[in-house]
MARLUM-110476 format. One record per residue (C-alpha): x, y, z. Coordinates in pm, 1 decimal, decimal comma. Layout:
// MARLUM-110476
+----------+----------+----------+
!       px !       py !       pz !
+----------+----------+----------+
!        X !        Y !        Z !
...
+----------+----------+----------+
END
This chain:
// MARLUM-110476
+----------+----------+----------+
!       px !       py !       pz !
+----------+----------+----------+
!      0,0 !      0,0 !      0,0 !
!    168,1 !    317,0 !    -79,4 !
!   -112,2 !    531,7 !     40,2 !
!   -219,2 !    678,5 !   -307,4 !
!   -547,3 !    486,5 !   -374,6 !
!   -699,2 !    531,4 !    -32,2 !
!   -689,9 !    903,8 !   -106,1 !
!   -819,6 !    847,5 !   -449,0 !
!  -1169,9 !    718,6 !   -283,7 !
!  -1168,6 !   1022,5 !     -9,5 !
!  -1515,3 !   1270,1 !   -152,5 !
!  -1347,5 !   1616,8 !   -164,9 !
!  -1534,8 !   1870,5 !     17,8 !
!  -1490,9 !   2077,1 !   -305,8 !
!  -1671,2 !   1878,9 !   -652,0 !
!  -1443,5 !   2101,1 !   -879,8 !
!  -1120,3 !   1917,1 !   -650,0 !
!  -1229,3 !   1569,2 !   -652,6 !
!  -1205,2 !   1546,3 !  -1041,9 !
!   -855,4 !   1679,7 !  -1051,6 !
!   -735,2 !   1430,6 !   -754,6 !
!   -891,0 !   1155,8 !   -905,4 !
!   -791,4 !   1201,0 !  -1265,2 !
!   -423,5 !   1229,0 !  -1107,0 !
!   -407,7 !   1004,6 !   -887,3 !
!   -566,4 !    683,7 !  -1090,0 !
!   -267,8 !    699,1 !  -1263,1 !
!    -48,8 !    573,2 !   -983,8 !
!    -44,4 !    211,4 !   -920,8 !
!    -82,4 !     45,7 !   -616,2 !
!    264,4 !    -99,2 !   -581,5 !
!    416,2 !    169,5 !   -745,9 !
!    729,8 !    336,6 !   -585,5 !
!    680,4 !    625,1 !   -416,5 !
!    929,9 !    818,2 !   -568,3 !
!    817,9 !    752,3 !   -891,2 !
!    475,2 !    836,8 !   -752,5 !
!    584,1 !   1166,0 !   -687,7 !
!    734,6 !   1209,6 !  -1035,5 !
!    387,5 !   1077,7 !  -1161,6 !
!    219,6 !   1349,4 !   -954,9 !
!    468,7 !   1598,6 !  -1073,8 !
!    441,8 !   1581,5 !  -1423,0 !
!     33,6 !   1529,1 !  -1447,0 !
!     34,4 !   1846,6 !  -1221,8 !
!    210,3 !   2031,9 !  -1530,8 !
!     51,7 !   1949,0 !  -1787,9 !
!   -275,9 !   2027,2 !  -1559,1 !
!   -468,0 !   2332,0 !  -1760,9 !
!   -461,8 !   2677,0 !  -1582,1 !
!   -777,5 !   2666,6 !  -1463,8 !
!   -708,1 !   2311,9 !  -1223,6 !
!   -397,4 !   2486,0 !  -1118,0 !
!   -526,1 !   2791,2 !   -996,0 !
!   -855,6 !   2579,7 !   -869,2 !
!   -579,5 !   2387,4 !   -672,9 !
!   -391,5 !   2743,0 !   -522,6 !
!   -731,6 !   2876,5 !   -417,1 !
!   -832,5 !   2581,0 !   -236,0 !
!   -478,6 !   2595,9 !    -48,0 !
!   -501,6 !   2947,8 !     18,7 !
!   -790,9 !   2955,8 !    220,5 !
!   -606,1 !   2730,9 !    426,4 !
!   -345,6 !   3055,8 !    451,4 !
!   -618,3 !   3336,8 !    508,5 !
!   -792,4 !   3119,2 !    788,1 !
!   -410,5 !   3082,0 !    935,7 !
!   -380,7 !   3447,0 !    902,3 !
!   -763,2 !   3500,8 !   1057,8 !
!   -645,5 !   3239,9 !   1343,9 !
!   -313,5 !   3450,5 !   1359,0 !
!    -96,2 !   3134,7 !   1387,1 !
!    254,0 !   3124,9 !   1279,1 !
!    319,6 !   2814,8 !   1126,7 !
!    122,6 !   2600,0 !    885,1 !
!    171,4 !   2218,9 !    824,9 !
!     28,6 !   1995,0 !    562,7 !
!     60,7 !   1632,9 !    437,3 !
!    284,8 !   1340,7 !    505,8 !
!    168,4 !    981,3 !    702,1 !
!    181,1 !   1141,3 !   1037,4 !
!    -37,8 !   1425,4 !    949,5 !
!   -326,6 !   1256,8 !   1025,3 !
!   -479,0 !   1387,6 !    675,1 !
!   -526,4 !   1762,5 !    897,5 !
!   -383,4 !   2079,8 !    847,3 !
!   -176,2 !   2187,5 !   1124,5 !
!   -136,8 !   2532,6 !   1283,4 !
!     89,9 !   2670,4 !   1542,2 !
!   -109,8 !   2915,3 !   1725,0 !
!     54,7 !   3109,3 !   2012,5 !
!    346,9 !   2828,7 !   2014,2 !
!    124,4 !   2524,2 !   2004,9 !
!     66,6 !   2319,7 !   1716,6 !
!   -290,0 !   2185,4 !   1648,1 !
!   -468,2 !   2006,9 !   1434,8 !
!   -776,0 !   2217,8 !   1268,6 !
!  -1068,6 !   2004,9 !   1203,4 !
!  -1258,5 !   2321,1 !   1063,9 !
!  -1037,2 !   2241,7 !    745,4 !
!  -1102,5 !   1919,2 !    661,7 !
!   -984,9 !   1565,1 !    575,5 !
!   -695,8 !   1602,5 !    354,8 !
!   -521,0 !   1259,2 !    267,4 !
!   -154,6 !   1256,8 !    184,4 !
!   -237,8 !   1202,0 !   -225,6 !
!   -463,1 !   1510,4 !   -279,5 !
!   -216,4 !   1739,8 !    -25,5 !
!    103,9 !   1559,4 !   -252,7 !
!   -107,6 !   1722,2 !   -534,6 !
!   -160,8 !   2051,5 !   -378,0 !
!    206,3 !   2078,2 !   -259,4 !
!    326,4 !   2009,4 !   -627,4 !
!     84,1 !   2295,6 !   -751,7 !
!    287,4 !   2510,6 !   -499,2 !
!    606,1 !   2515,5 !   -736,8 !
!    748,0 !   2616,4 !  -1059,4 !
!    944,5 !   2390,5 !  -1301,9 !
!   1257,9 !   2471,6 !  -1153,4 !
!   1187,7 !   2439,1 !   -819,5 !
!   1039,7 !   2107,9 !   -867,6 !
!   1380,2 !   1979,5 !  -1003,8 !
!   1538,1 !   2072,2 !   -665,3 !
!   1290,6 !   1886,7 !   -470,2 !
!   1389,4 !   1597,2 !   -648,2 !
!   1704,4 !   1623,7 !   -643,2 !
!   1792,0 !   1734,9 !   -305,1 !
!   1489,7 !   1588,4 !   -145,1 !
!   1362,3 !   1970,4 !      0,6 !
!   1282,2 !   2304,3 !   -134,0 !
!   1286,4 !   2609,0 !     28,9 !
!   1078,5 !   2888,1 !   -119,5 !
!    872,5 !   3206,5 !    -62,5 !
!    480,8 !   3228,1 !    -96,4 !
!    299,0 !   3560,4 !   -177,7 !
!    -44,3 !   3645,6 !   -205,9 !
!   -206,8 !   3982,8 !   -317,7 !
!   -477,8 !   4103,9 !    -53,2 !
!   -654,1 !   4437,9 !     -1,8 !
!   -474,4 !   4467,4 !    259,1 !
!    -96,4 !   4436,8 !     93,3 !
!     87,6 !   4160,9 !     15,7 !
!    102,2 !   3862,9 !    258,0 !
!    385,3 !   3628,8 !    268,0 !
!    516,4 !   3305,4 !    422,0 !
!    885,8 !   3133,1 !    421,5 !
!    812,4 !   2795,3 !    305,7 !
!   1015,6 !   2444,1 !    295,1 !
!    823,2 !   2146,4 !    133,6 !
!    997,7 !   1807,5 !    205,7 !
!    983,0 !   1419,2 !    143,6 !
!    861,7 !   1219,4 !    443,6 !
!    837,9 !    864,3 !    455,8 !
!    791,2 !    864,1 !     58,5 !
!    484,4 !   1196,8 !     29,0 !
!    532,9 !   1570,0 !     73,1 !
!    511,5 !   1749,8 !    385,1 !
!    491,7 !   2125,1 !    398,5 !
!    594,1 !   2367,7 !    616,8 !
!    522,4 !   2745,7 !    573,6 !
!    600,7 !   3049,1 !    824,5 !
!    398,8 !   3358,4 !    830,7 !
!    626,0 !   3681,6 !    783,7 !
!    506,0 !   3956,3 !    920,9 !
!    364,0 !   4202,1 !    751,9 !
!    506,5 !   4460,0 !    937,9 !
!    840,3 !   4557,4 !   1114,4 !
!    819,1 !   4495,3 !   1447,3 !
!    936,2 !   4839,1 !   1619,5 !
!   1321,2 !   4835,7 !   1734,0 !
!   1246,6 !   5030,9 !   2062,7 !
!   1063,8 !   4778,2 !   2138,4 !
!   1313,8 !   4520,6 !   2153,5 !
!   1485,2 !   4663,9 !   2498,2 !
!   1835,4 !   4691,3 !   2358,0 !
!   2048,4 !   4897,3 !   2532,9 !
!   2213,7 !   5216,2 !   2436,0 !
!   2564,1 !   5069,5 !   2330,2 !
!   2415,1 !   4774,8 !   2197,2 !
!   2217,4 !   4989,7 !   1968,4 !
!   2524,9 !   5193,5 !   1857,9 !
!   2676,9 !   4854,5 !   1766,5 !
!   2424,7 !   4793,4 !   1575,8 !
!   2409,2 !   5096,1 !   1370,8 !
!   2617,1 !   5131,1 !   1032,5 !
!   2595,9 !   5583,5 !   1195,9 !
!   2809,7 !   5447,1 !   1462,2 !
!   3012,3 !   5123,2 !   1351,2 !
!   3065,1 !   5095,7 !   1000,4 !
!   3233,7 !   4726,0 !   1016,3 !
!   3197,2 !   4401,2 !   1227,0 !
!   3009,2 !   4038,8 !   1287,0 !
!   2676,0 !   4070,2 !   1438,9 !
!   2471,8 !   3752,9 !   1534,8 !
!   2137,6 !   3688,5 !   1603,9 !
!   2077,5 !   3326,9 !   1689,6 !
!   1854,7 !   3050,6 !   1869,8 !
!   1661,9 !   2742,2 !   1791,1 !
!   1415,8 !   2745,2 !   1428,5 !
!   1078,8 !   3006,8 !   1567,4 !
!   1287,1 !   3196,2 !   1827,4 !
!   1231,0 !   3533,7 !   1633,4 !
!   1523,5 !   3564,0 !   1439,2 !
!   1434,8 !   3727,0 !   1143,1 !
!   1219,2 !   3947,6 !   1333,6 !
!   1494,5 !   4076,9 !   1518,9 !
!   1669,2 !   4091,5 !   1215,9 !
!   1480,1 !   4260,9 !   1047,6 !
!   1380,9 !   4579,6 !   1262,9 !
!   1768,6 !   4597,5 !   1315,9 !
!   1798,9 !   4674,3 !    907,5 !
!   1431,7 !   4884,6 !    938,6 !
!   1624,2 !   5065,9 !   1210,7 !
!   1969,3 !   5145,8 !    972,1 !
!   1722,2 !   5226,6 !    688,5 !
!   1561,1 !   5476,9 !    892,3 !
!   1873,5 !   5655,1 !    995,3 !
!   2129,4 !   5614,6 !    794,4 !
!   2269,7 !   5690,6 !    421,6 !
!   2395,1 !   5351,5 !    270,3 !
!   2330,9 !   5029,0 !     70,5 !
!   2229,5 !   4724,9 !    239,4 !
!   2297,4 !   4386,3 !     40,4 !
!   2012,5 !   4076,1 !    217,9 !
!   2104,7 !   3722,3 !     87,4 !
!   1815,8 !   3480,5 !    201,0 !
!   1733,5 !   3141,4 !    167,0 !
!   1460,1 !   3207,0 !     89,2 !
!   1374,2 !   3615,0 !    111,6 !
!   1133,4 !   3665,4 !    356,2 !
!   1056,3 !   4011,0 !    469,2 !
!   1123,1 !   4268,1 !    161,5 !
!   1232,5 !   4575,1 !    279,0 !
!   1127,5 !   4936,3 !     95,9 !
!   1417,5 !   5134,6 !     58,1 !
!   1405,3 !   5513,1 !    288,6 !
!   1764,6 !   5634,9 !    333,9 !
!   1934,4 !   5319,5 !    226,2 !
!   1914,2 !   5165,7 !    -77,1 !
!   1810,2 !   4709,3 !     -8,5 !
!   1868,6 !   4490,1 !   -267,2 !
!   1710,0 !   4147,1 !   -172,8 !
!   1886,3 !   3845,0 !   -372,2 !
!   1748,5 !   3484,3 !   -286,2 !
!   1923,7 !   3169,7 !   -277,6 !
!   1832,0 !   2927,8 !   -567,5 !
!   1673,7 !   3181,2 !   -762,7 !
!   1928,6 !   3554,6 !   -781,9 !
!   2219,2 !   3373,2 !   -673,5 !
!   2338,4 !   3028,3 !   -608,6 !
!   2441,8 !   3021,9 !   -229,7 !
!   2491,6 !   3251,3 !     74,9 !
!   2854,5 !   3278,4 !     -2,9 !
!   2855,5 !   3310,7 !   -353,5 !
!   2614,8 !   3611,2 !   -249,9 !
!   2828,4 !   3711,4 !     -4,1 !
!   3133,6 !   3764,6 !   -242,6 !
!   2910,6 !   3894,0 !   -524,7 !
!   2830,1 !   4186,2 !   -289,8 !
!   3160,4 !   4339,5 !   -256,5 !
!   3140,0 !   4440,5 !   -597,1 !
!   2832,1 !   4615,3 !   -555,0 !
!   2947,6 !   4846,8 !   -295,3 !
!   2761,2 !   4731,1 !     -7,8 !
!   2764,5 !   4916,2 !    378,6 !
!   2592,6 !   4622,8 !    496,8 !
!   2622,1 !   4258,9 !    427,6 !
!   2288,3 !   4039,2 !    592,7 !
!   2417,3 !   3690,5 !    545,5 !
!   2094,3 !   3490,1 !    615,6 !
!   2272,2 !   3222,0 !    763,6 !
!   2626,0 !   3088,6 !    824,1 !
!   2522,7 !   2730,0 !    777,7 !
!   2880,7 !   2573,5 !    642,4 !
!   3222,2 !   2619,4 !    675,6 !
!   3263,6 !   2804,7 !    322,5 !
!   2985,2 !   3071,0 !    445,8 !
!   3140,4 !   3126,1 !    806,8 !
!   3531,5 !   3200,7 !    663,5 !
!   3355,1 !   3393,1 !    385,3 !
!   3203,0 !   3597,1 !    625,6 !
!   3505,8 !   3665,0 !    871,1 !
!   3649,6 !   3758,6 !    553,1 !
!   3428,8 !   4036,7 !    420,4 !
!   3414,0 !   4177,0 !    758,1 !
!   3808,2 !   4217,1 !    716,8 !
!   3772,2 !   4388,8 !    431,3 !
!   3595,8 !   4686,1 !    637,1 !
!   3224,2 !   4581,1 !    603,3 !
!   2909,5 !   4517,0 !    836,0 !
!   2808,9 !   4188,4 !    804,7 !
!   2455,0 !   4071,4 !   1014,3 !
!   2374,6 !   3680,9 !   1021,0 !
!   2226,1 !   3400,4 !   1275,6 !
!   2272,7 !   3034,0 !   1377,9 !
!   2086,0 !   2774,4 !   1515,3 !
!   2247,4 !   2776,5 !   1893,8 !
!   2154,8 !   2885,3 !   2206,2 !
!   2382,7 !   3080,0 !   2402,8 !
!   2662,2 !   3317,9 !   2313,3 !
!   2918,0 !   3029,9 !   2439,8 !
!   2773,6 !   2798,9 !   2223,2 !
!   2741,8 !   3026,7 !   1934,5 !
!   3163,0 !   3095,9 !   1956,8 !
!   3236,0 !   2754,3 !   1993,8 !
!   3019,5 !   2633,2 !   1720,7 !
!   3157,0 !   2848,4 !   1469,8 !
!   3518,4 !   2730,3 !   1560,8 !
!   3431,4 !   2390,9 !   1546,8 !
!   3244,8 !   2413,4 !   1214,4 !
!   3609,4 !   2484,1 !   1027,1 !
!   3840,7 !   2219,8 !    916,6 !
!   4109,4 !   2180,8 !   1183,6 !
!   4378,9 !   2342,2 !   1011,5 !
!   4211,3 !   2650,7 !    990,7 !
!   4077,8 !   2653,6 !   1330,0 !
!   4298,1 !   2879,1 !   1458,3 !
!   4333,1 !   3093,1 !   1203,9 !
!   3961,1 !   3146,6 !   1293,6 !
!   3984,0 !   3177,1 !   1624,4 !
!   4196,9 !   3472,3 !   1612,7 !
!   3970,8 !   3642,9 !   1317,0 !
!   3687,5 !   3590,6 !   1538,1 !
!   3790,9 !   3774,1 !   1818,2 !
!   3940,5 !   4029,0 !   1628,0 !
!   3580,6 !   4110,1 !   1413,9 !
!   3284,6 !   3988,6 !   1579,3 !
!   3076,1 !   4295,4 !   1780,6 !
!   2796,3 !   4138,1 !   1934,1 !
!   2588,4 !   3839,0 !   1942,5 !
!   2234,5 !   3785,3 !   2034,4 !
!   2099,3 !   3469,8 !   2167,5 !
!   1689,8 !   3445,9 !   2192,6 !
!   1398,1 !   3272,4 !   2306,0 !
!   1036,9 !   3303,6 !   2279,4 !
!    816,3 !   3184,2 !   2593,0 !
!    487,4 !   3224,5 !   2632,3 !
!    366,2 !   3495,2 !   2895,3 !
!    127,0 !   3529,4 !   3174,0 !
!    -64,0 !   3690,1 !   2913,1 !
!   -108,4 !   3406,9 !   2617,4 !
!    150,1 !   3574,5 !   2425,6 !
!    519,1 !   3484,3 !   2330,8 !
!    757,2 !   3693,5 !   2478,5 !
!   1139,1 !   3719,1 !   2386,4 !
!   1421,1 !   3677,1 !   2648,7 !
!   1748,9 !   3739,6 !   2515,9 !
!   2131,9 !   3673,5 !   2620,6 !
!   2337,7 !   3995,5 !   2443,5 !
!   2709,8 !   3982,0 !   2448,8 !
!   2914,5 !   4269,3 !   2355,1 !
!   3280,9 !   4188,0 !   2234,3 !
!   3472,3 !   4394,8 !   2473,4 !
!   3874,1 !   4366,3 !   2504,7 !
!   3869,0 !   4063,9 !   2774,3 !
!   3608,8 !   3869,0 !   2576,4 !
!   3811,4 !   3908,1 !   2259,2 !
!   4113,8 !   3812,5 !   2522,9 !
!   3905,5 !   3515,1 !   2617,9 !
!   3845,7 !   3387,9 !   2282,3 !
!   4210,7 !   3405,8 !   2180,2 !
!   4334,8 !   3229,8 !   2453,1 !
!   4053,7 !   2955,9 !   2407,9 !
!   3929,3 !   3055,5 !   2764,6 !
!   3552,5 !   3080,5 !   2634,5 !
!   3395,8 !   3007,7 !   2945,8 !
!   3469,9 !   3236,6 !   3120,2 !
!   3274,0 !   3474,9 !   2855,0 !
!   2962,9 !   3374,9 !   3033,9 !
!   3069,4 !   3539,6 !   3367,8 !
!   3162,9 !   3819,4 !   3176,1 !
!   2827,3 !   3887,0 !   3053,2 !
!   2600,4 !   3873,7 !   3387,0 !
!   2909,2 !   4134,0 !   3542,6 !
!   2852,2 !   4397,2 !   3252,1 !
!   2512,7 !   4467,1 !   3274,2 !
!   2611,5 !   4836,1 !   3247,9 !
!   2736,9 !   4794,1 !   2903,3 !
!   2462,5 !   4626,0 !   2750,2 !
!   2507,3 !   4269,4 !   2837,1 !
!   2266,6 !   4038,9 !   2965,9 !
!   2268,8 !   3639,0 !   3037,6 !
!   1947,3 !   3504,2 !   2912,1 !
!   1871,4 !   3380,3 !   3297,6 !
!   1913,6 !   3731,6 !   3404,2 !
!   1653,9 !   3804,9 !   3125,9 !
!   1440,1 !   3535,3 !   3275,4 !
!   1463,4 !   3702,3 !   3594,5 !
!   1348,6 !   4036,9 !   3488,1 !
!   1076,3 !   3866,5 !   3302,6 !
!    982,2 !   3685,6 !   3588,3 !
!    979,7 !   3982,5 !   3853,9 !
!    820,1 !   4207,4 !   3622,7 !
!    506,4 !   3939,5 !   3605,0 !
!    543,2 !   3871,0 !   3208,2 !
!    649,1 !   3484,9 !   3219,0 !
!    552,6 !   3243,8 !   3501,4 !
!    862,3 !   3134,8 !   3663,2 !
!    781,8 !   2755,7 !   3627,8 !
!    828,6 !   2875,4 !   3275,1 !
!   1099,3 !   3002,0 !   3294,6 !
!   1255,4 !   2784,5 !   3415,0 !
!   1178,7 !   2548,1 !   3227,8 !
!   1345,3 !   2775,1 !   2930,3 !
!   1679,3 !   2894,3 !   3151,1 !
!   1975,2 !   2770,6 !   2992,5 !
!   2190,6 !   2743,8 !   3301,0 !
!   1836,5 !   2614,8 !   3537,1 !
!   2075,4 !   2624,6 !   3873,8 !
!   2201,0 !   3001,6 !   3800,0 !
!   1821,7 !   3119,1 !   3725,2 !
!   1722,8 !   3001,6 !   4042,4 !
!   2046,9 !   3123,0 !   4215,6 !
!   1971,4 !   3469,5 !   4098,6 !
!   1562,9 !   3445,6 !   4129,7 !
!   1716,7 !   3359,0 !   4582,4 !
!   1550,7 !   3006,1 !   4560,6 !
+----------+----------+----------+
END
């Protein structure tokens, strides 16, 4: 059973649907392989005639404007484990949404192939995932999502992330004075600045009112390589060019060195996933730029070490010492959900002073942590000490909290338990 002809017999909700999924999906075979399945799918979803395709996009995006109504984040669709529902993450839980139907795996396969253009679909073959951006026209502006659409267990699964459709406002972000001048091509024209934590910590958020903030106040160019673009920026006193992965350029460092010669201030790197994007980046920082990227870790620590670690050995070194001479600040976050239903960032902010870049040279980084909770006066802040404040000010229960402290026996050191 691979999961195709069960769907075939599901009644659509929608008569104008069922013909499509049926016609497409009585051409698959019951011991057919999957991946062939999906090739099946693919190509009788080309040839399908405009009218079926944009029947099939309609149907999926009132999935997006009830996600939108429902003001969830996230989206998920399709796969086994699905359950045939569409999935929403609302206020950072993920639910199931009976409202929306039954949706076996063979009609949302269809639906997730209807999602993509030619070339697209070749990369989904061939590296088993596609990352993209969605975009839909509504009276209200344009509406967009960062999407990745992905084989599991043999089907598609789809995963798409509301952008927001607005920046959120940098003063509201709690940043403090020298953190902000960091930050700000007015003040420091070159260096590394990091904004990490785990996938739906607010990243790009942050990110993004950072840039919003620069465009506001400063003359300059800002260069934004993203895999894919998600927030597009309107250009006020700088000029943004936004250049996605896979479709403007071919990867975050070929990006990255393409922008030199377009005489960028600012360099947003959307992620330094490899080793060729992190040396890349140390590099064009050297060269007297501002460069602005994340990664997936938790803690500033973590973030230092993980970036040494991720370079061949030879070269580790050699990095070491770049990194301590470049990198400004980094940015860990979380978002927790608050006394008030809402998710609500706590953040761990290291600024690269003399002893931390001392520290890092001398491969004494843990003792940066320590450094951090004793210079609250410059800007820094360890992400329990966040939790604290959150805590005592009555935004985030502490069993919470705790629950997101990194170091768990410091937070409750510091919180006099």
């Amino acid at each position: 059973m691979n999961g195709f002809v069960d769907s075939a017999k599901v009644v659509s909700q929608d008569s104008s649907l069922e013909g499509i999924f049926k016609r497409i999906l009585s051409q698959i075979p019951e011991n057919m392989d999957l991946l062939e399945a999906q090739q099946t799918i693919a190509a009788a979803v080309n040839a399908l005639s405009a009218a079926d395709r944009l029947a099939l996009r309609e149907r999926f995006e009132s999935f997006l404007i009830h996600m939108r109504e429902k003001e969830a984040s996230d989206i998920e669709m399709g796969g086994v484990t699905a359950n045939s529902h569409i999935w929403f993450r609302i206020q950072g839980k993920k639910m199931a949404r009976a409202e929306l139907g039954i949706w076996p795996i063979g009609n949302t396969d269809i639906i997730a192939h209807s999602l993509l253009s030619e070339k697209q679909r070749e990369r989904l073959f061939k590296r088993r995932a596609v990352d993209f951006s969605y975009t839909m026209q509504r009276p209200q502006g344009l509406w967009r999502w960062r999407a990745t659409l992905y084989f599991d267990l043999g089907h598609l699964a789809l995963n798409m992330r509301a952008i927001a459709g607005q920046i959120y406002p940098y003063a509201q972000l709690g940043f403090h004075s020298a953190i902000s001048r960091a930050f700000s091509l007015r003040y420091e024209k070159q260096g590394l600045i990091l904004i990490t934590g785990i996938t739906g910590s607010g990243k790009s958020t942050t990110l993004d009112s950072i840039i919003d903030a620069n465009n506001r106040s400063v003359d300059g160019h800002i260069v934004i390589i993203g895999d894919p673009i998600e927030y597009i920026h309107n250009s006020r006193l700088c000029i943004i060019r936004h250049r996605e992965v896979g479709r403007d350029v071919n990867s975050f460092k070929d990006g990255a060195v393409q922008a030199l010669r377009q005489d960028p201030d600012i360099i947003v790197v959307g992620e330094m996933r490899d080793p060729d994007t992190i040396m890349t980046c140390l590099e064009i920082v050297d060269t007297g730029h501002k460069v602005f990227s994340t990664l997936h870790t938790g803690c500033a620590v973590e973030t230092i070490d993980r970036i040494i670690a991720e370079c061949p050995g030879e070269e580790q070194e050699r990095v070491r010492n770049r990194l301590a001479d470049v990198l400004h600040v980094i940015i860990s976050q979380k978002l927790l959900p608050g006394i008030n239903g809402r998710l609500i960032m706590a953040k761990e902010v290291l600024l690269v002073t003399t002893p931390v870049r001392a520290a890092i040279r001398n491969r004494n980084v843990q003792e940066i942590y320590q450094m951090i909770s004793e210079n609250n006066r410059q800007g820094m802040i360890t992400l329990e000490q966040d939790l604290v404040r959150l805590v005592t000010e009555r935004l985030v229960d502490e069993k919470v909290a705790l629950d997101y402290a990194n170091n768990k026996r410091r937070f409750q050191e510091l919180l006099g338990n």
